[in-house]
C-alpha distance (Angstrom), angle and dihedral (degrees) to the residues before:
residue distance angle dihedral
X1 . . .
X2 3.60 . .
X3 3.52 123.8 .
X4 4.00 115.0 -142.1
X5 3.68 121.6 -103.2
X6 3.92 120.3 -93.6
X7 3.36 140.8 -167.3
X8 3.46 146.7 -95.3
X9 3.85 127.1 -162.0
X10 4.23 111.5 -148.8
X11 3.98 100.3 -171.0
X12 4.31 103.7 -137.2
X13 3.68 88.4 -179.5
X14 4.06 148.7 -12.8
X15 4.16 122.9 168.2
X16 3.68 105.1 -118.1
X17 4.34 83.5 -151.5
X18 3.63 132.0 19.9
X19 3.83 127.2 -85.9
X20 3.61 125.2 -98.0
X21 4.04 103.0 -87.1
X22 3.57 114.4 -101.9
X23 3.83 106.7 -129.9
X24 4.56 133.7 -143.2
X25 4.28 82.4 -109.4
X26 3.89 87.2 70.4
X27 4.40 102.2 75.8
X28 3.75 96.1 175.9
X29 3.98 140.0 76.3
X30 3.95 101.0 -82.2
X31 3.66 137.7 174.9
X32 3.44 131.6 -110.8
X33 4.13 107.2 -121.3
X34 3.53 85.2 -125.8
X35 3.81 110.6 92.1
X36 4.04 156.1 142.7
X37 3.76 129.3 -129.8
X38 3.88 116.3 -163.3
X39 3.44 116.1 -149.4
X40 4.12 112.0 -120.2
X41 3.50 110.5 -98.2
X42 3.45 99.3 21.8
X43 3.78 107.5 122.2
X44 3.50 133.6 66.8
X45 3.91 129.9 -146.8
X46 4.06 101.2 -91.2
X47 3.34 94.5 33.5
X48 4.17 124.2 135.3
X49 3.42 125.5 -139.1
X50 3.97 121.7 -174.0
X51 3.86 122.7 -164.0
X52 3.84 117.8 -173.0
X53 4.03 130.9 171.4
X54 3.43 146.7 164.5
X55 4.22 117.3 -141.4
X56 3.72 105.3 -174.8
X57 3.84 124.1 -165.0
X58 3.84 107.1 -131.4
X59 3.59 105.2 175.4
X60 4.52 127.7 3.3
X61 3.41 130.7 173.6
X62 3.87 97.5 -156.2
X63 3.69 90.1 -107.6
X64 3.67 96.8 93.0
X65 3.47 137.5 90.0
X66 4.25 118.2 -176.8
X67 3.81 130.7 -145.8
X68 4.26 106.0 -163.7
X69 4.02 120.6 -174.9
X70 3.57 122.5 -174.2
X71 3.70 111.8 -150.0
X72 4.28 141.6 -162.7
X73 3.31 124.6 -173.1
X74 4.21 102.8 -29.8
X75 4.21 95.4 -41.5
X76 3.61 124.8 82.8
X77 3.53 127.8 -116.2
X78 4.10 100.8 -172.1
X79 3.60 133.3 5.1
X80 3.58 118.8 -178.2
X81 3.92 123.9 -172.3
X82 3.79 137.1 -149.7
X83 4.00 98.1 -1.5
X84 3.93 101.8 177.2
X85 3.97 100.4 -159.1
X86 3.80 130.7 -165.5
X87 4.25 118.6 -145.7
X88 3.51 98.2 -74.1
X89 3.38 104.1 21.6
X90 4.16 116.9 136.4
X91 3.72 134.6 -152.2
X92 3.96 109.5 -157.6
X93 3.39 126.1 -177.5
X94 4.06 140.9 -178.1
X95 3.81 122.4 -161.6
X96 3.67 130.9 -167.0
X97 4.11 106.5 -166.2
X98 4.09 103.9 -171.8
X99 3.85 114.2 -170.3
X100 3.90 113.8 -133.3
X101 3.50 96.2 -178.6
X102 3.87 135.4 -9.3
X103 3.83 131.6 -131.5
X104 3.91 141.8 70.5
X105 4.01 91.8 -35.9
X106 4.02 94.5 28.8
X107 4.01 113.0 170.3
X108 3.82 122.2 -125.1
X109 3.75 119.7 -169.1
X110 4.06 107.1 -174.8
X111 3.89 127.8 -176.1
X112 3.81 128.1 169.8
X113 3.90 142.7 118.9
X114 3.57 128.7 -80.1
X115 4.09 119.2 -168.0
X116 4.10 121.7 -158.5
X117 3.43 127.3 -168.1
X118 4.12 149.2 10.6
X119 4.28 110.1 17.7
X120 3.75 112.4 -100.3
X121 3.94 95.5 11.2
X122 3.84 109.3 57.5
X123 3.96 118.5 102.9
X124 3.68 119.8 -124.2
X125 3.78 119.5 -129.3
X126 3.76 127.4 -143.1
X127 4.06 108.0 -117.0
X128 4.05 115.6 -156.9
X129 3.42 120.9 169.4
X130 4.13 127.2 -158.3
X131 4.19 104.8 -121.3
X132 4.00 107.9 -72.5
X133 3.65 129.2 -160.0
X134 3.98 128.1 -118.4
X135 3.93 131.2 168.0
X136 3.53 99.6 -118.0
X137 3.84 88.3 -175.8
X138 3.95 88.2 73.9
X139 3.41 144.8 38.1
X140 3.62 121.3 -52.3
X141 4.12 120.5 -161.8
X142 3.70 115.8 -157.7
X143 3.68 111.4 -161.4
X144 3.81 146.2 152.8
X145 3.95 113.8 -123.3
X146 3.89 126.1 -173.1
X147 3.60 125.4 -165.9
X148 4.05 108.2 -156.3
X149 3.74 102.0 -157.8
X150 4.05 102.1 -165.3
X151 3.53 136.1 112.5
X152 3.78 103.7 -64.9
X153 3.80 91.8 -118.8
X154 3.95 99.5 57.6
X155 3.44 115.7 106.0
X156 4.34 111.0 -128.9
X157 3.12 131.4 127.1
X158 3.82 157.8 -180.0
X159 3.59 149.2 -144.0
X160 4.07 131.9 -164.9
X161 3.45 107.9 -141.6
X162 3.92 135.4 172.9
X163 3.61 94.8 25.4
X164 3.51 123.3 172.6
X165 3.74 142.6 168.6
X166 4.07 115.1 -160.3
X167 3.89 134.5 175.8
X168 3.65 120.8 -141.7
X169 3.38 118.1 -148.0
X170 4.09 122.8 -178.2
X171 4.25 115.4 -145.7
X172 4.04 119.3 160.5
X173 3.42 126.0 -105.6
């Protein structure tokens, strides 16, 4: 008898410290200094990507409201609009990036759960995404990107922390 397939976790990337926090002066979608380049070529169709992250709120003034996009290699995986965060709020999210197909027009579907708001009391939210399109054939950068949209002289910000980037791969037992 066969024993079912399992799976084994390759880690691509994780930030051994927190990035630099991003702060109310910057008014326009900006990434994280925390980061992963894949190389071109690198993936195969079946293959499992997942991205996960913490952004944490470290200081608001109740003026603010926050548009965040996670992104992989030119498409976007989750957007999420007008988050109005308290000091200590969180915004957590878990990706799964499957590749259909590989190539110069390679198709991405992505599902997962992103959660927004206080520790211990925020509701996750179901993530699907219709299939995207990525050139496989060069580098892809997958990054976290907040947009802080205040007046430029308040003084929140932000930090991405935890962030990690893992392939899945299945073998049998």
């Amino acid at each position: 008898m066969a024993l079912p397939a399992r799976k084994l976790e390759l880690l691509n990337y994780a930030n051994i410290t927190d990035s630099t926090a991003i702060l109310g002066t910057q008014e326009a979608l900006t990434s994280f200094d925390r980061s992963v380049t894949l190389a071109a070529n690198s993936v195969r169709a079946g293959d499992i990507y997942e991205v996960e992250g913490t952004i944490v709120h470290t200081a608001t003034t109740g003026a603010e409201t926050h548009d965040i996009q996670i992104g992989f290699g030119g498409a976007t995986l989750l957007t999420v609009a007008t988050i109005d965060p308290a000091d200590g709020d969180v915004f957590y999210f878990r990706l799964r990036v499957i590749f259909r197909t590989v190539g110069a027009t390679a198709a991405i579907q992505v599902d997962g759960i992103f959660v927004s708001g206080v520790p211990g009391t925020a509701t996750a939210r179901a993530v699907r995404t219709d299939a995207q399109t990525v050139d496989t054939t060069a580098s892809m950068l997958v990054s976290a990107k907040i947009d802080r949209q205040a007046a430029a002289a308040d003084a929140d910000s932000a930090f991405l922390e935890n962030f990690t980037v893992s392939k899945l791969q299945a073998f049998a037992a």
